[in-house]
ROLUMKOL-39893 format. One record per residue (C-alpha): y negated, x negated, z negated; residue in three letters. Coordinates in pm, whole numbers, plus 50000, padded with zeros to 5 digits. Each point is the difference from the previous one (the first is absolute). Example, Ala and Ser with C-alpha at 12.3 -4.5 7.8 and 13.67 -1.06 7.14 Angstrom:
<sites>
504504877049220ALA 496564986350066SER 
</sites>
This chain:
<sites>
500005000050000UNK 496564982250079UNK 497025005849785UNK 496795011750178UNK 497194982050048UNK 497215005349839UNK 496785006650174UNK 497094976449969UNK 497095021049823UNK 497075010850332UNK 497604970849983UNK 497115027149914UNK 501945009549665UNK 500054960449967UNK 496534994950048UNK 499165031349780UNK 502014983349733UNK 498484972250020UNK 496345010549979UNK 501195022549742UNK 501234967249807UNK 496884977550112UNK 497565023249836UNK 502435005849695UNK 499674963849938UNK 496085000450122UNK 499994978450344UNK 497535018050226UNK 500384969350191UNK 503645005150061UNK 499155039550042UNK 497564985650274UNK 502514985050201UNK 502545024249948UNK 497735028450154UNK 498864976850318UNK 504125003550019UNK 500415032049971UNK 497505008150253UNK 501924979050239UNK 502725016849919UNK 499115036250051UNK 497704988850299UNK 502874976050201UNK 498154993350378UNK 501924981550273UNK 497994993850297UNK 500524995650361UNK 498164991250248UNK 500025014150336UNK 498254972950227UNK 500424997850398UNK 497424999750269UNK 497965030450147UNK 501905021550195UNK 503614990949886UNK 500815029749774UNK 499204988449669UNK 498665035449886UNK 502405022850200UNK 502924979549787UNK 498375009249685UNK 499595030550077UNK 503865004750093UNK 501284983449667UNK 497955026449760UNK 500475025150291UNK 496485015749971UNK 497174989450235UNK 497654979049781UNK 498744976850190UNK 497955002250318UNK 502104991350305UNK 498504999150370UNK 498574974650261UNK 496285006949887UNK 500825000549624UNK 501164964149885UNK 500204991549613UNK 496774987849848UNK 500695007149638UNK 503324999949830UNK 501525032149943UNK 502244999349672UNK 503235019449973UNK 501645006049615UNK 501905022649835UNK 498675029149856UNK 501155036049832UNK 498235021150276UNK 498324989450340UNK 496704989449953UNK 497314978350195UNK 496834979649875UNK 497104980050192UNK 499094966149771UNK 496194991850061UNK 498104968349872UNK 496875005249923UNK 497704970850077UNK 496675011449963UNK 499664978749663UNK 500694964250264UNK 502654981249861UNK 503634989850069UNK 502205029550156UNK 502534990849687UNK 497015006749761UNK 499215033350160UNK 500735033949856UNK 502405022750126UNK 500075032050079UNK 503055026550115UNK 499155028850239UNK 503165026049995UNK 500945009850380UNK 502515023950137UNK 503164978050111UNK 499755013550343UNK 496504995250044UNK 500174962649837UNK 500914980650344UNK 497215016550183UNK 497914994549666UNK 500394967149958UNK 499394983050356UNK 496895018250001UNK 498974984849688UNK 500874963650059UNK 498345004250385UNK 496905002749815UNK 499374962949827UNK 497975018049650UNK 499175038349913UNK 498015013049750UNK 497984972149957UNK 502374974249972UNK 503155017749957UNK 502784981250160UNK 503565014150051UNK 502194972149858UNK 503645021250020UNK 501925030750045UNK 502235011649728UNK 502945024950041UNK 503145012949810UNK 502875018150093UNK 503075008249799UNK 502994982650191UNK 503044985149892UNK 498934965750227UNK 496644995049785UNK 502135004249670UNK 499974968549770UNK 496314990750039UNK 500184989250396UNK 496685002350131UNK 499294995250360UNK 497234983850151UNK 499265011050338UNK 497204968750095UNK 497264993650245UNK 501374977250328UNK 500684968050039UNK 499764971750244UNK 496905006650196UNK 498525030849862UNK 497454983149785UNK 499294969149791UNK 499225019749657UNK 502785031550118UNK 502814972850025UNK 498724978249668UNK 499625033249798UNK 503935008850070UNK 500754960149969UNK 498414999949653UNK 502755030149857UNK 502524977250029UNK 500714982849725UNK 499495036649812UNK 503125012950244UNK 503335001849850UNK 501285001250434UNK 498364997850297UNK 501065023750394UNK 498394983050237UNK 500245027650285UNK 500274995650364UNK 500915019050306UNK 503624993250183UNK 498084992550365UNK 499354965849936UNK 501394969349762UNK 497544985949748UNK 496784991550096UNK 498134968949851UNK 497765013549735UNK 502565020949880UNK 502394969449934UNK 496914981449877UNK 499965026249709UNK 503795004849924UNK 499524963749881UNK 497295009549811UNK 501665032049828UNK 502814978349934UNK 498174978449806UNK 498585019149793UNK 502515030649971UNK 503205002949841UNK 501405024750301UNK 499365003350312UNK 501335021250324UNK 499615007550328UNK 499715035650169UNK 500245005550336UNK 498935029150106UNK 500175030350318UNK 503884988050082UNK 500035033050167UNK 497194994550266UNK 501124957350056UNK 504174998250167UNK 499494961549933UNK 499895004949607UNK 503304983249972UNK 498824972550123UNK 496684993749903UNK 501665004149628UNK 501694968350069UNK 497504983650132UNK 497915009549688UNK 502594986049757UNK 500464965850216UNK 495954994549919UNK 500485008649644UNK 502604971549997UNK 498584974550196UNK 496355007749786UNK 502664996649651UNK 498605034349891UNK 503285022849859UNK 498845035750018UNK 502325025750143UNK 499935026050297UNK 499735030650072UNK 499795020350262UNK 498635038149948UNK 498835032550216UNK 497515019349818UNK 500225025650276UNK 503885005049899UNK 499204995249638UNK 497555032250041UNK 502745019650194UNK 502854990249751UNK 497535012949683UNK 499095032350195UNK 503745006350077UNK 501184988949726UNK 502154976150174UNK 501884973349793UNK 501354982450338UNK 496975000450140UNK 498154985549672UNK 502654975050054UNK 499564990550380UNK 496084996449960UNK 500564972749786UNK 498005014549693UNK 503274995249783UNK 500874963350003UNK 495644995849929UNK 500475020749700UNK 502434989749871UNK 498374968750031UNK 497095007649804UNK 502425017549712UNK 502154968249984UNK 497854967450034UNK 496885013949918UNK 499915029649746UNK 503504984849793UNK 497904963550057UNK 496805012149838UNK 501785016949712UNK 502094972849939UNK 496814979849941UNK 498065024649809UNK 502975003049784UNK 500014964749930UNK 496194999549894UNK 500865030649798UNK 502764982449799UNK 497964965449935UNK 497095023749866UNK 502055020249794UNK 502624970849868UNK 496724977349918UNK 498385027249795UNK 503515007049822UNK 500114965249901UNK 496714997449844UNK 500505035249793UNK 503154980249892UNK 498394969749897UNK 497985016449785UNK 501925024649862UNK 502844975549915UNK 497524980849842UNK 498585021249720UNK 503385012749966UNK 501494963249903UNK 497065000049739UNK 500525028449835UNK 503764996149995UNK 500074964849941UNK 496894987949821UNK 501294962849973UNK 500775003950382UNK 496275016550016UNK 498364965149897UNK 501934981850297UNK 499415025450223UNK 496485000249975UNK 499894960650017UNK 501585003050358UNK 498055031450109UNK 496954977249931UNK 501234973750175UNK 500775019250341UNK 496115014349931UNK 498914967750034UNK 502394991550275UNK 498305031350198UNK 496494988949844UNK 500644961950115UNK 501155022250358UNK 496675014350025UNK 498184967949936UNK 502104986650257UNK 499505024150245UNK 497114973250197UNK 503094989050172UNK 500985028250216UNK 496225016249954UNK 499504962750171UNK 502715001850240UNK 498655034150150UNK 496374992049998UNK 500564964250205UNK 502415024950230UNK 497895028450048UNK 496774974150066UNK 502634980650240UNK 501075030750138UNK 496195015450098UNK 499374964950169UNK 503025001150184UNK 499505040650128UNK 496534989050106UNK 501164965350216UNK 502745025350122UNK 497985026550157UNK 497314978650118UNK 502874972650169UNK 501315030150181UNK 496525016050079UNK 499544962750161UNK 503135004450216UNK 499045036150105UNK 496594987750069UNK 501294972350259UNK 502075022550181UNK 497015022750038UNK 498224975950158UNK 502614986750178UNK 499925036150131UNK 496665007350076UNK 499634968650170UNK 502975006650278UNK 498375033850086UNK 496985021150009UNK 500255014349660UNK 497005033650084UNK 503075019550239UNK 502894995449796UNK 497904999549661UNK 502155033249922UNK 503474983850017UNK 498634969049856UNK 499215018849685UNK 503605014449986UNK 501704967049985UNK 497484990649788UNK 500565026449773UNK 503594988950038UNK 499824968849961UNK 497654998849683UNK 502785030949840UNK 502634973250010UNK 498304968949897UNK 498515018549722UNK 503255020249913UNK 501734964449991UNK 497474988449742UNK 500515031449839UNK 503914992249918UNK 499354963849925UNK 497725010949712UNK 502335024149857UNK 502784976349987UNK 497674976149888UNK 498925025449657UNK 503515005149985UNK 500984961049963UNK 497324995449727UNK 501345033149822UNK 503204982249969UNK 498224966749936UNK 497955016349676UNK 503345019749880UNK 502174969049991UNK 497234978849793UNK 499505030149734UNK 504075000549981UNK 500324962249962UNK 496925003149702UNK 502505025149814UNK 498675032250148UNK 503415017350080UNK 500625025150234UNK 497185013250175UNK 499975041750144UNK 500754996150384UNK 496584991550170UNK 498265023350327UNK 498304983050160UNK 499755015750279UNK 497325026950006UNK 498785023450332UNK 497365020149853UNK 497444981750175UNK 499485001950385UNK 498924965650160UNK 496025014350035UNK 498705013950296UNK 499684971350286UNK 496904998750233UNK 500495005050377UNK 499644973350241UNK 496565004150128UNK 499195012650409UNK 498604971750247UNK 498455005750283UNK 502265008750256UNK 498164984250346UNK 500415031250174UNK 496745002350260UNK 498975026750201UNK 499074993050373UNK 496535004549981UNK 499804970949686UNK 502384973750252UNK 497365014350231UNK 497264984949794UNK 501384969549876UNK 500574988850368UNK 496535007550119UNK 498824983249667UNK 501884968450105UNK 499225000850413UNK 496685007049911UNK 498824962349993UNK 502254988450263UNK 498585025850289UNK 495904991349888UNK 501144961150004UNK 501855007050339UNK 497465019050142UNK 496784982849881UNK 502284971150240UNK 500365016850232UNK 497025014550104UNK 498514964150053UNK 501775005350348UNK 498445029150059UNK 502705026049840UNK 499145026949771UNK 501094998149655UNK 502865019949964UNK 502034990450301UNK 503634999350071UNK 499884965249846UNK 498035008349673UNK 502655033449969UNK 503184975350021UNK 499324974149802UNK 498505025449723UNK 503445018650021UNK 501584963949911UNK 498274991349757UNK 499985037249822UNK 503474998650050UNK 499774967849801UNK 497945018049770UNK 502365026749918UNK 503394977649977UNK 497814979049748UNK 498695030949789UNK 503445006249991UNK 501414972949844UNK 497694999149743UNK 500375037349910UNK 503584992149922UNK 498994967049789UNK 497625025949794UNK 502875024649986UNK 502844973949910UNK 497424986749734UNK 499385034349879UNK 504015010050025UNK 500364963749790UNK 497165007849741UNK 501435042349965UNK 503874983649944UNK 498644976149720UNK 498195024049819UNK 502695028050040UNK 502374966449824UNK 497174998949692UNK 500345037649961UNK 503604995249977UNK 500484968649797UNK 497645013449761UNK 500965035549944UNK 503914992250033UNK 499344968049731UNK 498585022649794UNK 502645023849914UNK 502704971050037UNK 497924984049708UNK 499905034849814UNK 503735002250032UNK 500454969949851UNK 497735003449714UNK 501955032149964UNK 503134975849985UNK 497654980749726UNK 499475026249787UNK 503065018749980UNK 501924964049878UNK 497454995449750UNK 500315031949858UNK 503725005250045UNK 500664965949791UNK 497285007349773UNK 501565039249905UNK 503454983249929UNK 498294967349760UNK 498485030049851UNK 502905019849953UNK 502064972649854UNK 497514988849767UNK 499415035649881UNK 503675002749920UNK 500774972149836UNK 496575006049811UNK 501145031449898UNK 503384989949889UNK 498714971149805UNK 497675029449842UNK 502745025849948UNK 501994968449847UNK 497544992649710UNK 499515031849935UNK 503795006449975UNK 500134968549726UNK 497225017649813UNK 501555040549990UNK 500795012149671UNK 503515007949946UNK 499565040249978UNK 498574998450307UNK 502504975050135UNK 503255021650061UNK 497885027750179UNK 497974977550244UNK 503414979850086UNK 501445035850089UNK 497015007650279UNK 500354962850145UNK 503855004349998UNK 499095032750168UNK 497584987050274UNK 502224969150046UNK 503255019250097UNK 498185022650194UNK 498004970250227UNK 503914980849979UNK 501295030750211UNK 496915000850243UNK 500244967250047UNK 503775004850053UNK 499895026950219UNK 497354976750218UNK 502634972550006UNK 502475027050114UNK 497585008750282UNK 499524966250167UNK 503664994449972UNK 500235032450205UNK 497474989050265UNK 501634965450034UNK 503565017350028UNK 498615021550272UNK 
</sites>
């Protein structure tokens, strides 16, 4: 006969305990960080990120996963703002404005939600973000929906983004900068062609900063070749050494099979195997980890409550014992005490990397501002740059997207490093264990980019070639003629007319060379000064981000000093006052900490029990 197993207790009856126990034994510290927990807990968000470029069915594929038309689809209607997709009790819909009327960052801004009918949201929202600000500085900064379906269950959240790869240098940046916020990434692109370049350019990139990422290719119904390109697809994942699976979906099946109610044909459009997908290496991956923050939080605040219980406890039990016991509690105070003191080293360790750091992101941007810069000119100086000024400006636009994107990733790995730098010098000190570190944060778009300024495009009319030649022939038929008519001929003569029309033809071919000097100078001067805007804005919020980095180290290994000097403070406290309680008073008080002690024991138990249940899972 086997014995059942018994259940691990819900971690939101362990955390209840817990705060329960943490204000029983007065720690609003520990009740602090047990809330921030709980909030987590009851609030669990796992984000992905639909990327692609215009036109490839990024928002028709959202809108077949949560089967309910929520984002704008359409040639004329591409993504400008992200349009987020969560789980909710009933269907509901919400604009998100900025308001920036005060100035400011966009992160400082205040927000403000404006409830719209789900089927009127789409039409809603790409009005809204057409228009740059309303309401006197209003901007829209995201669309907010939720539905009740079984896909969005377990906090997944998707992200239906703005395009990428030639759409935009702030567009592409903005959806590069929610990366390293992304628990997985679907790059999306259509079945009638294999990858193009700036879509491999930012695989890499989402690869390097996100756990999981995927491919979608899209409209298999409407491309015979799907097969095919598939393969092609995964033999330029393997030769660029970036492992991300897939798949190949029909949205248009995918709408038939939820209207019919078609289980094969849910299966043929591919829609399946991507779920799936998200339930099993995203959702289960994300939960796994948030479990595993969840069990350091609640094991490290079980330990203290022990320590401190235990302590009094010995004392009043044991008042011989007491005396020891309050020798060594004193001497791990000043252990944590000399810790603080000590703390210069890693406080030293992040300040020298973070000042390393904002001298390195500056060379960085500017180095590849410098490389942009030269191909520019190399550019401009092969061609007349007034007619093709327009394409110009897209590769550009291009061309600045990846340089700075690349930059971008480099600094994030770069926080990361020094993260990991700080957190090994605080361990070696005789921190312990520090709570798992984000670093990553997405709240803040990369700022809004300037335009590359217009040049003049050296388009004449007839009438001005008109006048530029007679301005040029002008001298050359008086000179001719003035000649001329020393023989007796008048002064404009067939002789006077042809050598004017030379030398105005002159005149005109030499006019226009120099109009294209002045417009190659001015294309030269409008590209460097498009390269401040972006170097400056761009190093600005990289430099933000890692001050962000800064700050959130600092405080994180300042909370937990704090926390472990409080608690061996207080059990030194409780200790003494344990060798000092009258003996009346003794039996009850040893009954209450018995009490509390058993009770934290089989929390703390029950948390052991629940990471030994994730790990055998």
């Amino acid at each position: 006969m086997t014995t059942p197993t018994k259940q691990a207790t819900p971690p939101i009856k362990l955390l209840d305990g817990l705060l329960a126990a943490a204000g029983a034994c007065e720690r609003p510290d520990l009740q602090r960080r047990l809330e921030a927990a709980k909030r987590r807990t009851q609030s669990p968000t796992v984000r992905v990120l639909v990327v692609g470029e215009p036109g490839q069915g990024k928002s028709t594929l959202v809108n077949a996963l949560v089967g309910a038309p929520v984002c704008a689809v359409g040639p004329g209607t591409p993504t400008r703002v992200p349009t987020v997709v969560r789980e909710g009790t009933t269907a509901a819909a919400a604009l998100v404005y900025a308001d920036r009327s005060a100035g400011g960052d966009l992160a400082d801004a205040p927000l403000e939600r404006v409830p719209v009918p789900v089927t009127e949201l789409p039409a809603r929202a790409a009005a809204a973000a057409a228009a740059p600000t309303v309401d006197g500085g209003r901007s829209l900064l995201r669309a907010e929906v939720e539905l009740p379906r079984r896909l969005l269950t377990g906090g997944l959240e998707l992200v239906d983004t703005a395009g990428v790869g030639g759409v935009g240098t702030g567009a592409e940046l903005a959806t590069l900068e929610l990366l390293p916020s992304a628990d997985a990434v679907l790059l999306v692109s259509d079945a009638s062609q294999e990858f193009t370049a700036p879509e491999m350019t930012f695989l890499r990139q989402a690869a390097a900063l996100c756990p999981t990422v995927a491919c979608v290719l899209t409209k298999t119904d409407a491309c015979p070749d799907w097969r095919r390109i598939a393969d092609l697809d995964r033999e330029h994942l393997v030769a660029a050494e970036v492992s991300a699976p897939v798949f190949t979906v029909s949205s248009v099946l995918e709408v038939l099979a939820v209207q019919r109610k078609d289980r094969e044909l849910h299966e043929e459009s591919g829609f399946g195997a991507l779920a799936a997908h998200l339930r099993r290496e995203v959702v289960d991956r994300a939960e796994t980890l948030a479990r595993r923050s969840l069990v350091h939080d609640l094991r490290s605040v079980a330990d203290q409550l022990t320590l401190a219980l235990r302590s009094e406890l010995s004392g009043l039990q044991d008042p011989a014992r007491g005396e020891q016991l309050v020798e060594e509690l004193e001497q791990a105070r000043e252990a944590v005490e000399d810790l603080r003191r000590r703390s210069s080293r890693w406080q030293q360790v992040l300040g020298d990397g973070v000042t390393d750091l904002m001298a390195d992101i500056d060379y960085d941007l500017r180095d590849r501002s410098r490389v942009v810069t030269r191909e520019a000119d190399a550019a401009i100086d092969a061609h007349d740059p007034g007619p093709l000024w327009d394409d110009f400006a897209d590769w550009l636009d291009r061309r600045v997207a990846g340089a700075v994107a690349d930059s971008f990733v480099w600094a994030t790995q770069r926080s990361e490093w020094l993260a990991a730098q700080v957190v090994e010098q605080f361990t070696r000190d005789g921190g312990g264990v520090l709570p798992e570190l984000q670093v990553g944060d997405g709240g803040d778009a990369l700022g809004a980019l300037v335009d590359l300024t217009d040049i003049d495009r050296g388009q004449l009319k007839v009438s001005q070639r008109v006048l530029i030649g007679m301005r040029g022939s002008y001298s050359g038929v008086l000179m001719t003629g003035l000649v001329t008519s020393l023989v007796g001929m008048s002064l404009i003569n067939p002789i006077s007319l042809g050598v004017g029309l030379v030398i105005g033809s002159k005149a005109y071919r030499d006019d226009k060379v120099v109009r294209r000097q002045r417009r190659q100078a001015e294309a030269k001067a409008a590209v460097r000064r498009h390269l401040d805007e972006v170097v400056f804005h761009v190093g600005k919020q990289l430099k933000d981000r890692l001050r962000v980095v800064q700050r959130t180290l600092r405080d994180l290994i300042t909370d937990t000093v704090e926390e472990m000097s409080r608690t061996l403070a207080e059990a030194h406290r409780t200790a003494q006052r344990a060798a000092k309680t009258a003996t009346a008073d003794r039996a009850a008080r040893i009954r209450e900490l018995r009490g509390r002690l058993e009770e934290v024991q089989r929390l703390s138990a029950e948390v052991s029990r629940l990471a030994g249940e994730k790990v055998a899972a």
